[in-house]
C-alpha positions in Angstrom: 9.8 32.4 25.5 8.9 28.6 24.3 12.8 27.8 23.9 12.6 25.3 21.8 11.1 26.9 18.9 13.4 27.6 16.0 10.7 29.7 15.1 11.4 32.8 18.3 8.2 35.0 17.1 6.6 35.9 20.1 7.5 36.5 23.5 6.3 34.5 26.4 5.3 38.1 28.4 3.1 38.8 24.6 1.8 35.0 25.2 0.8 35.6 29.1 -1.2 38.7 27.7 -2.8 37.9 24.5 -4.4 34.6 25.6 -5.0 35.6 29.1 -7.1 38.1 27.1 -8.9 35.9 24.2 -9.6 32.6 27.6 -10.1 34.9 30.3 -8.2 34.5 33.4 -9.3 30.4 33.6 -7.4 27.6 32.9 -6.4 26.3 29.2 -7.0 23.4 29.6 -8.0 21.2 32.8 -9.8 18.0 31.4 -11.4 15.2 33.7 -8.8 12.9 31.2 -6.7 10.5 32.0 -2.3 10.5 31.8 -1.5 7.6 29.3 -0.5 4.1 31.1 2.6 4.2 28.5 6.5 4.5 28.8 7.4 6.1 25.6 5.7 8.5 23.6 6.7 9.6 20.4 6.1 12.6 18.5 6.0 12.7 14.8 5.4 15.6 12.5 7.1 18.6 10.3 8.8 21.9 11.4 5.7 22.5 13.6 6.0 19.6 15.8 10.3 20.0 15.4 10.1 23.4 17.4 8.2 22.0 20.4 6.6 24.2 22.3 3.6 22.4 22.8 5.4 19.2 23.7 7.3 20.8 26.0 4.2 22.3 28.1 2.8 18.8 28.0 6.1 17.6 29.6 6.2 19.8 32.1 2.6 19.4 33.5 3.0 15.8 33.5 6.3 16.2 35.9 4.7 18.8 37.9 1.2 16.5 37.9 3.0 13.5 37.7 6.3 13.5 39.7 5.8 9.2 40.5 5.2 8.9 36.8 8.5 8.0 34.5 7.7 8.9 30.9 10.1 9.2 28.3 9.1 11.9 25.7 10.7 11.8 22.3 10.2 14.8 19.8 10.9 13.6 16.7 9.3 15.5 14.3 11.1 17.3 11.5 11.2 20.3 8.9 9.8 20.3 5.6 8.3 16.4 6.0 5.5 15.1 4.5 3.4 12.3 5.0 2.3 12.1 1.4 5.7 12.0 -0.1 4.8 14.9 -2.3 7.3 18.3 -3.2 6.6 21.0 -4.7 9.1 22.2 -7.5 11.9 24.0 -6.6 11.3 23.4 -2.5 13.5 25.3 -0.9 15.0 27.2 -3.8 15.8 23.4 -5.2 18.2 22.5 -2.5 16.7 19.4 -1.6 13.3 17.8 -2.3 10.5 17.5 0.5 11.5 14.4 2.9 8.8 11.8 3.2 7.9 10.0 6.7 8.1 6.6 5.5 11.8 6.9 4.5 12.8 7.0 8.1 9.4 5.5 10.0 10.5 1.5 10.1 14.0 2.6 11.5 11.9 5.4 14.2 9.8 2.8 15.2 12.4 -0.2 15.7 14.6 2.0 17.4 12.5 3.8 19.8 9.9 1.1 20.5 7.2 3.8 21.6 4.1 2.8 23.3 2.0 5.8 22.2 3.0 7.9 18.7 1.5 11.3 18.3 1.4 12.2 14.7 0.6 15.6 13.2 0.9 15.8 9.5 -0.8 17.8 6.3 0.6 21.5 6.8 2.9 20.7 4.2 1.3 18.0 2.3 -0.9 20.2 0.2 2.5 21.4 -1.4 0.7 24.7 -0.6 -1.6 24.3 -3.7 -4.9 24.4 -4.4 -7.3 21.3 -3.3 -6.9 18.2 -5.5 -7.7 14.9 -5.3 -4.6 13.4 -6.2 -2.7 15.1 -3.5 -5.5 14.7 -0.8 -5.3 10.5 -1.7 -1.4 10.8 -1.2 -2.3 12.3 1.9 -4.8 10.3 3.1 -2.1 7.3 2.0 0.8 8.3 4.0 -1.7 9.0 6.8 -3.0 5.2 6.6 0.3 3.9 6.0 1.3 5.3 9.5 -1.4 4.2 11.6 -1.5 0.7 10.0 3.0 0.9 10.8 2.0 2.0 14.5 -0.8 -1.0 14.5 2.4 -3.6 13.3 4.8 -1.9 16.1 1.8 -2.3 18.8 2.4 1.6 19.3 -1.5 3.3 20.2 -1.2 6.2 17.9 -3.1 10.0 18.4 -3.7 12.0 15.0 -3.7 15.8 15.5 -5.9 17.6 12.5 -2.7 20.2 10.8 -2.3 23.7 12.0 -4.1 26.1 11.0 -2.6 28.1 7.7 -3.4 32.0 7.9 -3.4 33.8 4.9 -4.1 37.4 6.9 -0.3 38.4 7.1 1.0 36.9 4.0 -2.1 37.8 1.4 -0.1 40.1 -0.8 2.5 36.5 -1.7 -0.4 34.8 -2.0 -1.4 33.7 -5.5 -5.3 33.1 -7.1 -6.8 29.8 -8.0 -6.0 28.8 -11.2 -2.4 28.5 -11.9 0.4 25.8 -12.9 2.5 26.3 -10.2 2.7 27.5 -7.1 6.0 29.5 -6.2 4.0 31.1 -3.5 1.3 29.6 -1.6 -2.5 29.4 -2.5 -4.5 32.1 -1.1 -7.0 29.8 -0.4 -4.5 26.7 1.1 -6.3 26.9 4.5 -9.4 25.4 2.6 -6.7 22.5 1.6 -6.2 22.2 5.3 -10.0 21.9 6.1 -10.5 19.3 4.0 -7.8 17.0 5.5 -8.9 17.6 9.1 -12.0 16.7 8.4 -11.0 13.7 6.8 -9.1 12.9 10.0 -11.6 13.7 12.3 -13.8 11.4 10.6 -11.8 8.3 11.0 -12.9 8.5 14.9 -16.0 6.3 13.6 -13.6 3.8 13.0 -12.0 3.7 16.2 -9.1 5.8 15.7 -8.1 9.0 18.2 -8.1 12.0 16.9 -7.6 15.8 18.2 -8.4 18.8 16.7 -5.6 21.1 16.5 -7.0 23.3 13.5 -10.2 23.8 15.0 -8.7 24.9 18.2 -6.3 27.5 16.5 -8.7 28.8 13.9 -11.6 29.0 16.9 -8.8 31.7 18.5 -7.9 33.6 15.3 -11.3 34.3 14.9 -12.1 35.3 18.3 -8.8 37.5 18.3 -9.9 39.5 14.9 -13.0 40.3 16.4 -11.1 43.0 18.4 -7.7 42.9 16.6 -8.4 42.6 12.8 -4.9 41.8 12.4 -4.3 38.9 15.0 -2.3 36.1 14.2 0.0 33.3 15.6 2.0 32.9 12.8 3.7 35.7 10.8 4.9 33.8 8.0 1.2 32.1 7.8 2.3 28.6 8.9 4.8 28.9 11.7 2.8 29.2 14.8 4.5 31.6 17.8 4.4 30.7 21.4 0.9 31.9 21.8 -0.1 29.3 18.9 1.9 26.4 20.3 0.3 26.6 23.7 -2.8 26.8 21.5 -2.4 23.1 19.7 -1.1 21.6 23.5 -5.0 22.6 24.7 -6.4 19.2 23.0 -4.0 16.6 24.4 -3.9 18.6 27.9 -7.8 18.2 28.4 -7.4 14.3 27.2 -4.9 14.0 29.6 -6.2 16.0 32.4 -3.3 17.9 32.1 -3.6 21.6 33.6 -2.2 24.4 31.6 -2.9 27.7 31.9 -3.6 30.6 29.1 0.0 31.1 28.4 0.3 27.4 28.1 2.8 27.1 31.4 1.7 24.5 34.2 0.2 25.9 37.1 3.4 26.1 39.4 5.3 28.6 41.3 8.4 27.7 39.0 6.6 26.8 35.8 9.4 29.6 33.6 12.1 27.4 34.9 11.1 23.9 34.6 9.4 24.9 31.2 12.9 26.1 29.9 14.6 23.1 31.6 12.3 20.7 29.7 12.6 22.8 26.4 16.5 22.1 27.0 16.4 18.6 27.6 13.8 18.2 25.0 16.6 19.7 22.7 19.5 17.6 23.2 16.9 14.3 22.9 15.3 15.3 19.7 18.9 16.0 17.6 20.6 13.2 19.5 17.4 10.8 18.4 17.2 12.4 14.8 20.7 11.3 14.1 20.6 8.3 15.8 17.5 7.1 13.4 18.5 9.2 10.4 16.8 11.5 7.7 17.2 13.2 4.6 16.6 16.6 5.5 19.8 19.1 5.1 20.6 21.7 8.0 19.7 19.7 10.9 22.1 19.8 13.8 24.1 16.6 14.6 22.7 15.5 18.0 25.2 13.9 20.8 25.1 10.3 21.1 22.3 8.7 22.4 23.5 7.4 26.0 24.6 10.8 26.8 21.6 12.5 25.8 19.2 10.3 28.0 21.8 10.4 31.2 21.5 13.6 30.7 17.7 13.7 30.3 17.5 12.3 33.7 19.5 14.3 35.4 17.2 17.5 34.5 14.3 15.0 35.3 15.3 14.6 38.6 16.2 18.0 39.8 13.0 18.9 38.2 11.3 16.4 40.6 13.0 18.1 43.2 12.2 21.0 42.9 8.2 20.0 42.3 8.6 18.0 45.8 10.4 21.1 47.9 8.0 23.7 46.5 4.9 21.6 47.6 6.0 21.3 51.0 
């Protein structure tokens, strides 16, 4: 099971199965690409990114591929955040308004120094409404805003297109075109979603790198339903399960020439255990750097301080090297 999830729907046994099943017994993803030359990578994004299971396969292949190689990985995304600064009324029962990326980015960025930033935004910055063009420009904003902060920081920066919203197990909360408000979302959000991947994927033309995440999971949905009408990685619509995160970890693994296999494990005798040891680390890193940098989002865990966290890092770092050295003797 991806560990690291707060989101524990799906089982990793399910996950060998079901995509061993929709990809064949063939790799995941086995590009001809090539490991960043970087130090620190950064991940930025909403409760999606915040569980981690697909930065914690890409971990693990790199210290299975890459024992010589010493990056640091730094999960910082977090729940409920936007990059348009837009909430919907009464978020979360009114408890506390969507947080916004640039309240904490400057403070991310001068304390974590990252070489590369992924970024994967615009699950939640539709509000879960219809299409407008208000909220697609406060998007498209707080997207721009970020790659120009990366740019200032002399960060290189990948954009992953959101995840893919399904509106299969959810339909009866979902609510028609037309309304005020939006207690529950838009049946028709996932069109939302389409339109700001495309957006994104269009910015290649000027030079920027972008990876498509929604394309990737909404290519397996629909393969899935051809046999299993009722397929889907994420129960609750949004939240993808194990199955979906190895699912958005297939784009960077192929630009990285990363191997995964179908249930989004390394291709290693003891994949299980350095996957889990990597989900752990990953853990104590992400709340340790979280309240190191600071954010307004209630209900987060207060991480350990921030020296203990990385000697600690590096401790499961090098057993893990061990282990990859004595198993390939």
């Amino acid at each position: 099971m991806y560990l690291a999830s707060d989101h524990r729907c799906g089982f990793f046994f399910w996950g060998v199965l079901l995509l061993g099943w929709m990809f064949g017994p063939s790799e995941v993803a086995h590009g001809q690409g090539r490991l960043p030359d970087v130090g620190r990578i950064v991940f930025l994004g909403d409760s999606i990114t915040y569980a981690g299971g697909y930065i914690a396969s890409l971990e693990s292949a790199i210290l299975i591929q890459h024992p010589e190689r010493r990056i640091e990985i730094i999960n910082l995304g977090l729940p409920s955040e936007t990059v348009s600064g837009l909430s919907e009324p009464g978020h979360a029962g009114g408890a506390f308004p969507r947080p916004v990326l640039e309240e904490r980015l400057e403070r991310i960025l001068d304390q974590t120094r990252p070489d590369l930033i992924v970024a994967c935004y615009g699950m939640n910055d539709g509000i879960y409404y219809p299409l407008s063009e208000e909220r697609f420009e406060a998007f498209k904003s707080g997207i721009e805003q970020l790659h120009e902060a990366a740019k200032a920081h002399s960060a290189r920066i990948i954009h992953l297109t959101p995840a893919y919203f399904d509106a299969l197990p959810i339909r009866e909360r979902l609510l028609p075109a037309g309304r005020d408000q939006y207690p529950q979302p838009y049946e028709g959000y996932d069109e939302v979603l389409e339109t700001y991947s495309r957006w994104l994927l269009e910015q290649r033309a000027r030079g920027w790198e972008v990876y498509d995440v929604h394309g990737s999971m909404k290519s397996a949905v629909v393969q899935a339903r051809a046999t299993d009408p009722q397929f889907t990685f994420a129960s609750d619509g949004v939240h993808p399960n194990a199955a979906g995160q190895a699912v958005i970890a297939r784009p960077l693994a192929e630009a990285w020439g990363l191997k995964l296999l179908d249930n989004g494990l390394p291709d290693h005798p003891e994949a299980q255990m350095i996957f889990e040891a990597v989900s752990k680390k990953q853990e104590g890193l992400k709340h340790a750097w979280l309240t190191k940098t600071g954010h307004q989002r209630p209900g987060i865990p207060e991480g350990i301080p921030i020296d203990v966290a990385k000697r600690l890092a590096e401790q499961s770092d090098a057993l893990i090297r061990l282990m990859v050295k004595q198993t390939n003797k």
